[in-house]
C-alpha positions in Angstrom: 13.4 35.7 63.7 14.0 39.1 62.0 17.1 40.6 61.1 17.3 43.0 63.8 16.7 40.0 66.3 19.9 37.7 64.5 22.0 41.2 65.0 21.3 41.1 68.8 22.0 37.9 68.9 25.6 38.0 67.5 26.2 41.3 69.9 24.8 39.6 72.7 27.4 36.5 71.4 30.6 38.7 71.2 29.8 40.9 74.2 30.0 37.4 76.4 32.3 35.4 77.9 33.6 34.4 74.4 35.0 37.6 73.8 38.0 36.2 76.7 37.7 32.6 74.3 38.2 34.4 71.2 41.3 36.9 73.0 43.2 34.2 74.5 42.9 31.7 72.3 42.6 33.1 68.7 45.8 35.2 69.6 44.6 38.7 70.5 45.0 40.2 66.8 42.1 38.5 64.9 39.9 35.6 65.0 39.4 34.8 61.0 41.3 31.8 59.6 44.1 30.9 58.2 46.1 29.7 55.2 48.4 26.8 56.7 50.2 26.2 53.1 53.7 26.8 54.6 53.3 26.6 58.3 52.1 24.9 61.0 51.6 27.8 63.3 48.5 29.2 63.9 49.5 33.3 63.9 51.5 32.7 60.8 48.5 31.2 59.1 46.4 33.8 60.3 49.0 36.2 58.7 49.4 34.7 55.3 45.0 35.0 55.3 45.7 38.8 55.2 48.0 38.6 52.9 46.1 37.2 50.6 43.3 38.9 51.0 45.3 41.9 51.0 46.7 41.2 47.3 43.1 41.0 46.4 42.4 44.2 47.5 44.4 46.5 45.0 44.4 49.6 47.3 45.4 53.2 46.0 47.1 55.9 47.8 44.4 58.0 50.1 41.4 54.8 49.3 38.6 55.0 52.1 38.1 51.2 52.9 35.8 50.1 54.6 35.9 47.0 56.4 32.6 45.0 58.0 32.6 42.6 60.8 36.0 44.1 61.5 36.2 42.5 65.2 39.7 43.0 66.9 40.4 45.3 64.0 43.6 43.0 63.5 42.7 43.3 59.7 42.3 47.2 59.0 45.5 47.4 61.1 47.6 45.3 58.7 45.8 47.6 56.1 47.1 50.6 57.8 50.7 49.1 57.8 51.0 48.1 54.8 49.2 50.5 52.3 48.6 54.3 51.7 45.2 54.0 52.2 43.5 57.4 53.5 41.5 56.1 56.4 39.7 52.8 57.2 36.6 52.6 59.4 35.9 49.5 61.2 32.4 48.5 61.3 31.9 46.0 64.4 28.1 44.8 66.5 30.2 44.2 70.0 30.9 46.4 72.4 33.5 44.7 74.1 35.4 44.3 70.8 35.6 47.9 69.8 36.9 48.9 72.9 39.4 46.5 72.7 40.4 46.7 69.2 40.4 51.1 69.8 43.0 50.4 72.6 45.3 48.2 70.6 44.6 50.2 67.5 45.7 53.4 69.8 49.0 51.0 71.2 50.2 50.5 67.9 50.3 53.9 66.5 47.4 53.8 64.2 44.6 55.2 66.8 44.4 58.0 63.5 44.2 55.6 60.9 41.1 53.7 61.8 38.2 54.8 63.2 36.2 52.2 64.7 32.4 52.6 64.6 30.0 50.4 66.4 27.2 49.0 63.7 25.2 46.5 62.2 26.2 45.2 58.7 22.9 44.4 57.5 21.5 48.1 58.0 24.4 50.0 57.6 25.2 53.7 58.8 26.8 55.5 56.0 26.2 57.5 53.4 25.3 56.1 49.1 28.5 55.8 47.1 31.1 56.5 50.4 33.7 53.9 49.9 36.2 52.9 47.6 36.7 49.6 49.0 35.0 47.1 51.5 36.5 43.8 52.8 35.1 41.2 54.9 37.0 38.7 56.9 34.7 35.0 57.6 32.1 37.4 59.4 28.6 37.8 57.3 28.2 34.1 58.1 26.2 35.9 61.5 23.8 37.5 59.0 20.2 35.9 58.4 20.0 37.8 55.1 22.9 37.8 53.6 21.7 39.0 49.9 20.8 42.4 52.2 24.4 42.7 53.6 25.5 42.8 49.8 22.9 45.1 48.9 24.2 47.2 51.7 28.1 47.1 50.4 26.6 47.8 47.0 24.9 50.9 48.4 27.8 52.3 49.7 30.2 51.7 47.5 31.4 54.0 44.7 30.8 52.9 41.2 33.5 50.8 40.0 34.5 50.0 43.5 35.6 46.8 44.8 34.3 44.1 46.9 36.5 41.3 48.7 35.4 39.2 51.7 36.3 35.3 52.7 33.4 33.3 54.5 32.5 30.1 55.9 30.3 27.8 53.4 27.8 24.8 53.5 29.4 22.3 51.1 27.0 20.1 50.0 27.4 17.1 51.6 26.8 18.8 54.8 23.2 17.0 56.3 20.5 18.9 57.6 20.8 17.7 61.3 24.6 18.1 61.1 24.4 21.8 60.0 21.7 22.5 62.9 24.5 21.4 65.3 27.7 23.2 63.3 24.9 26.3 63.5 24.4 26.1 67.3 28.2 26.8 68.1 27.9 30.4 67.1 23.8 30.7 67.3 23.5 31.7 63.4 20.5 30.8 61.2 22.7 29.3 58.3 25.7 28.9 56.5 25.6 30.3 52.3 26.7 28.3 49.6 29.1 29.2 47.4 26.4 29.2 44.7 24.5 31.6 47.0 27.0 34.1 47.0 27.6 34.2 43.6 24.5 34.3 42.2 23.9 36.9 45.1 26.6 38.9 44.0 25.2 39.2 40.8 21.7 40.2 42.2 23.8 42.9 44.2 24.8 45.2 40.8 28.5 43.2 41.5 30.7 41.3 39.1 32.6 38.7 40.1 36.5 39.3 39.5 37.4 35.9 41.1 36.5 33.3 43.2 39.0 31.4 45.3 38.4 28.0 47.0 40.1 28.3 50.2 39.6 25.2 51.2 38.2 22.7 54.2 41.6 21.9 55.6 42.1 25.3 56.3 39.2 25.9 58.2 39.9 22.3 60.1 43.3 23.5 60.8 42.3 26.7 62.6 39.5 25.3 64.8 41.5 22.6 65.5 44.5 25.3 67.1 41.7 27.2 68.5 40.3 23.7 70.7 43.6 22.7 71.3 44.5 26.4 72.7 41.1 26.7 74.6 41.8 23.3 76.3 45.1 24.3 77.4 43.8 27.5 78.9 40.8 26.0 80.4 42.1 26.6 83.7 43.3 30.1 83.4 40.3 31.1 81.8 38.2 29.4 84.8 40.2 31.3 87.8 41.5 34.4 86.3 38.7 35.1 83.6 36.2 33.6 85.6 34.7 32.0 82.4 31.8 29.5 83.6 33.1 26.3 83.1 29.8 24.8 81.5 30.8 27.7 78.7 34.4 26.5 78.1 33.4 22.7 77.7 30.3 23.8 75.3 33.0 25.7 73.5 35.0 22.6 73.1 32.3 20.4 72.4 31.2 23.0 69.5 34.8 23.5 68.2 35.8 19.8 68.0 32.8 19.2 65.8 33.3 22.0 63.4 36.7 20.4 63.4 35.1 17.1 62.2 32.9 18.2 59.5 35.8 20.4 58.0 38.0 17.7 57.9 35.2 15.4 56.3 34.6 18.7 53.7 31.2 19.3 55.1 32.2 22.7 56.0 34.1 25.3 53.5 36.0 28.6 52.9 36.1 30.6 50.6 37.0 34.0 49.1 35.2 36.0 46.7 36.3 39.3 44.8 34.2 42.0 42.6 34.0 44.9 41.2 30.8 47.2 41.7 29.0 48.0 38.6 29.0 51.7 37.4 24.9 51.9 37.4 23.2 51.2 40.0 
């Protein structure tokens, strides 16, 4: 399949009755992972994620960021809370998510902050040399081409710029026929390496400032709170969502064995930061 036919793929994914799964039961502020160092709650994890990433991210008074794959915008509004950045501009495939995260965006104050712009990563509508930052939270994994997506971020970002997104990765002991199964649950073509990104990176016109292992527990931990929330709301979902109940129990199914290969450390995370070179 061409790029073009992956993108409709994921909009046709988040535009579904998963965009109820991911509101109810990833919390209604993001659905990325999180870092469960010092907690055992879900949000909090989720929280200390941003945090992270946001310390990564190094932003200056009046920066335009740009942030791709933004989803429920629950990033770019932490962003807008916590920095003096000039504007950010949220660059999401699904319908259904944008108009969401332009309501909340709007309920929280910061409606003039972000600007929300339905788009495709891998072809992206903007301008050479536009941003002085992009960040990515666990959302490229959708792309088929993911050395274009990096081309694309190199494109648009100013010389010198910086680069800082967290994904999920194949670990290496991760089998062919499992990864056909782990790929099903979200109907993507593949999961990168971390080698792939890096040497990608570099075949991008980035260098790589760091590289952070977030680790396979993680990502257990936060598909594990995500089944356990799902089948608690089954019910709800059912007769007030109207969610198919063939969907939810294909949801679990898919979760629970996400949740197995991460904990067997099939199935990775991590973060990657760098700097755009000043020629292109």
């Amino acid at each position: 399949m061409t790029v073009n036919e992956y993108a409709k793929i994921a909009k046709e994914y988040y535009n579904s009755d998963a965009h109820e799964i991911y509101k109810e039961c990833w919390g209604g502020e993001n659905h990325h992972l999180g870092l469960f160092d010092d907690t055992d709650d879900f949000s909090q994890a989720a929280q200390q994620a941003n945090e992270n990433l946001l310390g990564k991210l190094q932003i200056k008074e009046n920066d335009l960021v740009l942030d791709i794959g933004s989803g429920f915008c629950g990033l770019p509004r932490y962003i807008a809370s916590n920095t003096k950045c000039g504007k950010i501009i949220a660059l999401n495939i699904s319908e259904k998510e944008n108009d969401y995260a332009k309501q909340k965006n709007i309920d929280e104050g910061l409606g003039h902050k972000i600007d929300v712009i339905e788009g495709d990563f891998n072809d992206m509508p903007f301008n050479d040399q536009e941003f002085d930052i992009i960040v990515s939270q666990d959302s490229m994994l959708h792309s088929p081409d993911k050395q274009q997506v990096l081309k694309e971020c190199s494109r648009v970002l100013k010389p010198g710029g910086k680069l800082v997104f967290s994904d999920i990765l194949k670990q290496p002991t991760l089998s062919k026929q499992e990864a056909e199964i782990v790929y099903q649950r979200v109907n993507i073509p593949h999961l990168a390496s971390r080698e792939f990104y890096k040497e990608a990176l570099l075949n991008s016109n980035f260098e790589i400032i760091e590289e952070q292992d977030l680790g396979s527990n993680n990502l257990g931990k936060s598909y594990q709170a995500v089944f356990q929330n799902l089948n608690q709301k089954k019910e709800y979902l059912m007769t007030r969502k109207q969610v198919p109940k063939e969907k939810i129990n294909k949801t679990l199914e898919g979760l629970n064995y996400w949740v197995e290969r991460a904990f067997e450390g099939k199935i990775g995370w991590g973060l990657f930061v760098a700097q755009r070179n000043q020629s292109y």
